[in-house]
Each structure stands twice: as C-alpha cells, then as structure tokens.
GULUM-60197 format. One record per residue (C-alpha): x negated, y negated, z; residue in three letters. Coordinates in steps of 0.02 Angstrom, whole numbers, padded with zeros to 5 digits, always signed. Layout:
N
XYZALA...
//
This chain:
278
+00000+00000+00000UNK-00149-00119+00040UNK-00228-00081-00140UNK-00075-00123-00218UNK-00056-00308-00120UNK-00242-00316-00168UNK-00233-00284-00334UNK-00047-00388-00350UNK-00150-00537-00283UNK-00315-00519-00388UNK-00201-00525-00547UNK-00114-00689-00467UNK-00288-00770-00462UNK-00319-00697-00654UNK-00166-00784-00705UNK-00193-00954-00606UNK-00374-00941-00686UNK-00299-00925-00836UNK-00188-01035-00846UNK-00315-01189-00769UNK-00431-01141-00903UNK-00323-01146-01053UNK-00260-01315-00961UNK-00436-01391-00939UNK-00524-01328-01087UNK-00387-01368-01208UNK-00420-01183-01298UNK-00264-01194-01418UNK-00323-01330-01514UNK-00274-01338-01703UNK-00481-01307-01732UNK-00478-01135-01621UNK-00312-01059-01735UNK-00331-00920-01847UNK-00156-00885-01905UNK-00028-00993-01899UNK+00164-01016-01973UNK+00151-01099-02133UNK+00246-01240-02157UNK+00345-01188-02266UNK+00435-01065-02157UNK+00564-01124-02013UNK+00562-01046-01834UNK+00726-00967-01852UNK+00682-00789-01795UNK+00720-00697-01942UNK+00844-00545-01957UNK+00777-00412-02044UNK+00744-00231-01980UNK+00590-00197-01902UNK+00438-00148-02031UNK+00552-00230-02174UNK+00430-00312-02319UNK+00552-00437-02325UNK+00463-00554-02210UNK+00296-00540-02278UNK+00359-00582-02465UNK+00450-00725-02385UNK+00284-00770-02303UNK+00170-00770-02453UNK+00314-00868-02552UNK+00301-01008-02406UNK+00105-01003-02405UNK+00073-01009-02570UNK+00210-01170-02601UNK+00111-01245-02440UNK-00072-01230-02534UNK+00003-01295-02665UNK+00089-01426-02605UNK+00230-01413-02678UNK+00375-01404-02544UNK+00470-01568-02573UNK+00464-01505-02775UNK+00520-01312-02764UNK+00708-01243-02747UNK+00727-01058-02720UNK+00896-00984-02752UNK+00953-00825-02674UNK+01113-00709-02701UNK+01197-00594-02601UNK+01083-00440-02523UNK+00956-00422-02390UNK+00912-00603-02437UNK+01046-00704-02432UNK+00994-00792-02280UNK+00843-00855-02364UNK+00906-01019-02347UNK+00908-01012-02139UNK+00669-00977-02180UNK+00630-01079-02308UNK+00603-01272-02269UNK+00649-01316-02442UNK+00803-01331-02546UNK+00891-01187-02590UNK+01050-01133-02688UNK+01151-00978-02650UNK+01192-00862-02800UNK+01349-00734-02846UNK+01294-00565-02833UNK+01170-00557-02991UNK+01181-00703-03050UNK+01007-00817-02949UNK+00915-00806-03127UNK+01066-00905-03203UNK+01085-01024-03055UNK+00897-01045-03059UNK+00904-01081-03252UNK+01011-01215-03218UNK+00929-01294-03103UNK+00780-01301-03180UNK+00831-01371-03348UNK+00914-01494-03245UNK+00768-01547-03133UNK+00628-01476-03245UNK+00517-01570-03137UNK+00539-01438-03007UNK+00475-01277-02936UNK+00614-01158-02964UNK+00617-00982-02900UNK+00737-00830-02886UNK+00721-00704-02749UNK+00815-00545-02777UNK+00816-00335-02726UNK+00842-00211-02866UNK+01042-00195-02823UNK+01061-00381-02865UNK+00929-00386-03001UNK+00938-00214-03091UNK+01126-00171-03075UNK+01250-00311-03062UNK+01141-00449-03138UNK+01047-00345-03265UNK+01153-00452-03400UNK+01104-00605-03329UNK+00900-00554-03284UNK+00858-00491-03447UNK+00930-00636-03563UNK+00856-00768-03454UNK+00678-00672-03467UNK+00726-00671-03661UNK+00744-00861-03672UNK+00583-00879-03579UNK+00656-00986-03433UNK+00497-01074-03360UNK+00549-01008-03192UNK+00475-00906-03060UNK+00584-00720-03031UNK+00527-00628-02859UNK+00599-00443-02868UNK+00613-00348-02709UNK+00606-00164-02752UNK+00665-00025-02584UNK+00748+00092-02686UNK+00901+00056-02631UNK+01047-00036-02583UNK+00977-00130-02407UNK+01133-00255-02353UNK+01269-00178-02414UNK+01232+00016-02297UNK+01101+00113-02392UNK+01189+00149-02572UNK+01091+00210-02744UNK+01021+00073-02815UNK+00956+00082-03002UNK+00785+00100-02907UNK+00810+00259-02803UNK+00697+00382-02853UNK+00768+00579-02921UNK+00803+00665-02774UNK+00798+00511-02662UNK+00943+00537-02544UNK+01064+00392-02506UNK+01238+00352-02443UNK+01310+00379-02618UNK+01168+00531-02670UNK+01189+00627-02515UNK+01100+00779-02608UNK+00988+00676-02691UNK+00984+00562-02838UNK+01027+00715-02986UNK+00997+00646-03150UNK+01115+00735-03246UNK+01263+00651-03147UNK+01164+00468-03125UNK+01020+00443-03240UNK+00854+00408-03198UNK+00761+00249-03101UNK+00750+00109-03205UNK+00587+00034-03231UNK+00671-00126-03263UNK+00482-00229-03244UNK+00425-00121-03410UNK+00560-00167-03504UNK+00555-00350-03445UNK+00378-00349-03510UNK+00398-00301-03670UNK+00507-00470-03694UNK+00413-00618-03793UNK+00478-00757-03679UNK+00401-00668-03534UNK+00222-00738-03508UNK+00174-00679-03353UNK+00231-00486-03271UNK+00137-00402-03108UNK+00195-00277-02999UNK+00116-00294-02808UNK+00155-00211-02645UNK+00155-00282-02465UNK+00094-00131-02370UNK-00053-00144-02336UNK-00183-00303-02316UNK-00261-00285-02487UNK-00100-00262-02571UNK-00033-00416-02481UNK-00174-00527-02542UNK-00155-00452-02720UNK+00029-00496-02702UNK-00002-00678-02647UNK-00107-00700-02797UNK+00034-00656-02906UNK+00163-00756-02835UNK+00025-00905-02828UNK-00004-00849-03029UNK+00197-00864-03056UNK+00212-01029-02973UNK+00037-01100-03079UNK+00105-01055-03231UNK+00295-01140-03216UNK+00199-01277-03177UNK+00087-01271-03329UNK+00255-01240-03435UNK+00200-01080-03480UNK+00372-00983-03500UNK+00433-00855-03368UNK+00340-00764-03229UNK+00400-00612-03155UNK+00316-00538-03012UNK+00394-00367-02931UNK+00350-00302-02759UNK+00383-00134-02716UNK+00423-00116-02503UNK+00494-00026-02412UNK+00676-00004-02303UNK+00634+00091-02143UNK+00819+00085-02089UNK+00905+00143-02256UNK+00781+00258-02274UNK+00804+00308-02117UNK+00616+00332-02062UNK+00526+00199-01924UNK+00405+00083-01992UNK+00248+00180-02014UNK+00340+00320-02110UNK+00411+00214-02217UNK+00270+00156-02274UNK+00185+00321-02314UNK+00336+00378-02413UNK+00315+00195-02514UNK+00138+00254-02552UNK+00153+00427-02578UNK+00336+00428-02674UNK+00373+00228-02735UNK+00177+00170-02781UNK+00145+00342-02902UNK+00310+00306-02995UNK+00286+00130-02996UNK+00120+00105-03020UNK+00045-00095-02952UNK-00040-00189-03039UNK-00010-00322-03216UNK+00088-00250-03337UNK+00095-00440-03457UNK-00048-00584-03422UNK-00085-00714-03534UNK-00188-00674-03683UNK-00365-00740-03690UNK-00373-00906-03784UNK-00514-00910-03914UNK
//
C-alpha cells in the first residue's frame, strides 16, 4: 500500500514537472512542430470509420491546395456517399452534387469561374454506377478540372452494397455468395477506359496505405491541381483504399486484403501523363 502512495506521488511530481517545463520553456512553439493540421482542413472531428482512407485523401487534397496557395481560388464539389460531408473539412467553398452528378456540377462551375481551382471528390458507387453518363462525357470534353476517385470496392454510405468496383467473389450485402460474374459482370476498370479518352491529359492511380504510397498519391493530386492551372485539360487521379467496416475486417486487415486482393487487380501507378514536348 505504501509503494502504491509512493509511486501515485512520484508520478504527481512527473506531471507538475511536466507541466512547469512545457510552461517555462515554451516547448510547443510553431519552430519545435513536426506535423501539424493543414490549413486547409477544419477541426470538425471527422466521421468516418476507423482505418477509413477517407481522411488521408482529404488530407493530401487540403495540403497540397495549402502549398499551393490556392485556398481562397479552389471549390470542391461532393455528391452523395461516404463524402458528402466534405463540406463540414474543407475550409474552402464547396457545392453539394446529386448522386453522380459532382463532374457536371464541377463543369459548371468552372466554366463559370474559370479562374478557379475546381475539384470533384467521388467513390466508385457515385462515379462508376449512377454517374458513369455524366464522368465519362465530361472526361470526353476535356473539362480542365481536377476528378478525385475513391475506389473500396463497394458501396460505403449507403450499408455495404456491390459497387461496379467489387472484385469476383468479393462478398457484399447484395453478393452474399460472392460477386458471380455470370449473374453481375465483372469490375470495371473505369480509370482504363477514362484513359484512353483524348480530352483526358493527365490519369494516375495511387493508394493511401502505406507512407510511400501516400506521398506518391500527394504528388498526383498536386500533378492534377498543376495542370488545371496550366489549362491543360482534365486530370484524373484514382485512389484505391480501403472500407474496414463494409468489409467487415478492423483496420490492419483491411489493409492487407487492399494489397493482396485490390492493388494486383488494380495495379498503381500512371496510366496517361503528358507526352514529352520536343
């Protein structure tokens, strides 16, 4: 019992020591910080599951438009999904979307204000299914705006459905047994066939999963936001994550299935840069 009050009272003293230090030596100073919130990100605590790559796309997004200094210029626009509170963590203007329809509202937008940094954020149940029409004839024109695709394989929001993602076999609220192609198709590798359209300039798939993955995925959303702003034509920049919840798996599972299942079927990396001027 003596220990106990001994040891309660020698971590007192640590913590008054502590805390008279940090008070007298003025250790969180802006020079001391190593990480930090950028900017361009609010404090709202944000609501996505635990492990989500949600919140590290949204990060890059907001520390990429704060290097660039761009966050009285850009507008993001968001539609209904995982995302559609985008507007409550982004300290810049945004526009909510219909269900498929953000590359639309973003083409508006931006031929309105072409002055402006305009960017869609979207998963592949908004993107590839219900606003196929509207993503593939705005890469077509060549909109010179920014399209951030958020691929999990399935539907997140709406409780864990087939998405036009979900791998064969993949099981889901709506694929119980497993995604059979004979009865649903295959996966579509919508970022291939965006490619292969000429009004597309710029097209990179990227992960969040790991650290070098995450820088490689900064640089292409930095890329996508460079070239709208050298009136280049389209960027589209794909990042393949994970959804521990719908997938039912914590965290750190879900991010081994991502590499061993999602990566090897959709391969990372550019799949349309800009060809070498002469």
């Amino acid at each position: 019992m003596n220990e106990r009050r001994m040891l309660g009272s020698d971590q007192e003293l640590l913590d008054e020591h502590y805390e008279k230090v940090i008070a007298e030596e003025s250790v969180c100073i802006s020079d001391n910080l190593v990480y930090g919130k950028p900017e361009t990100l609010t404090s709202t605590p944000m609501h996505y599951c635990p492990g989500c790559g949600h919140g590290v796309a949204h990060r890059l997004i907001a520390e990429v438009i704060d290097e660039m200094g761009i966050q009285e210029k850009t507008i993001g626009v968001a539609p209904v999904g995982c995302a559609v509170f985008a507007y409550n963590y982004f300290d810049i203007d945004m526009s909510e979307a219909a269900h498929g329809r953000a590359s639309a509202v973003a083409t508006g937008i931006k031929r309105v204000l072409p002055d402006r940094y305009v960017f869609s954020y979207q998963g592949d149940g908004d993107l590839a299914a219900i606003g196929t029409g509207e993503t593939i004839h705005t890469c077509n024109r060549g909109e010179n705006i920014l399209i951030v695709f958020i691929n999990n394989g399935i539907y997140g929001m709406t409780g864990g459905q087939m998405a036009p993602t979900s791998l064969v076999g993949m099981k889901t609220t709506t694929s119980p047994f497993g995604r059979d192609t004979h009865e649903m198709g295959y996966p579509l590798k919508i970022t291939e066939l965006i490619a292969q359209l000429p009004g597309v300039y710029y097209c990179s798939r990227v992960a969040v999963n790991t650290p070098v993955h995450v820088r490689k995925a900064k640089k292409a959303i930095y890329n996508g936001f460079k070239y709208q702003e050298l009136n280049k034509g389209l960027s589209f920049v794909e990042i393949v994550t994970n959804c521990p919840s719908n997938w039912k798996m914590t965290p750190v599972e879900s991010n081994k299935w991502l590499e061993e299942n999602m990566i090897p079927f959709y391969p990372l990396g550019d799949l349309k840069v800009p060809k070498k001027e002469n």
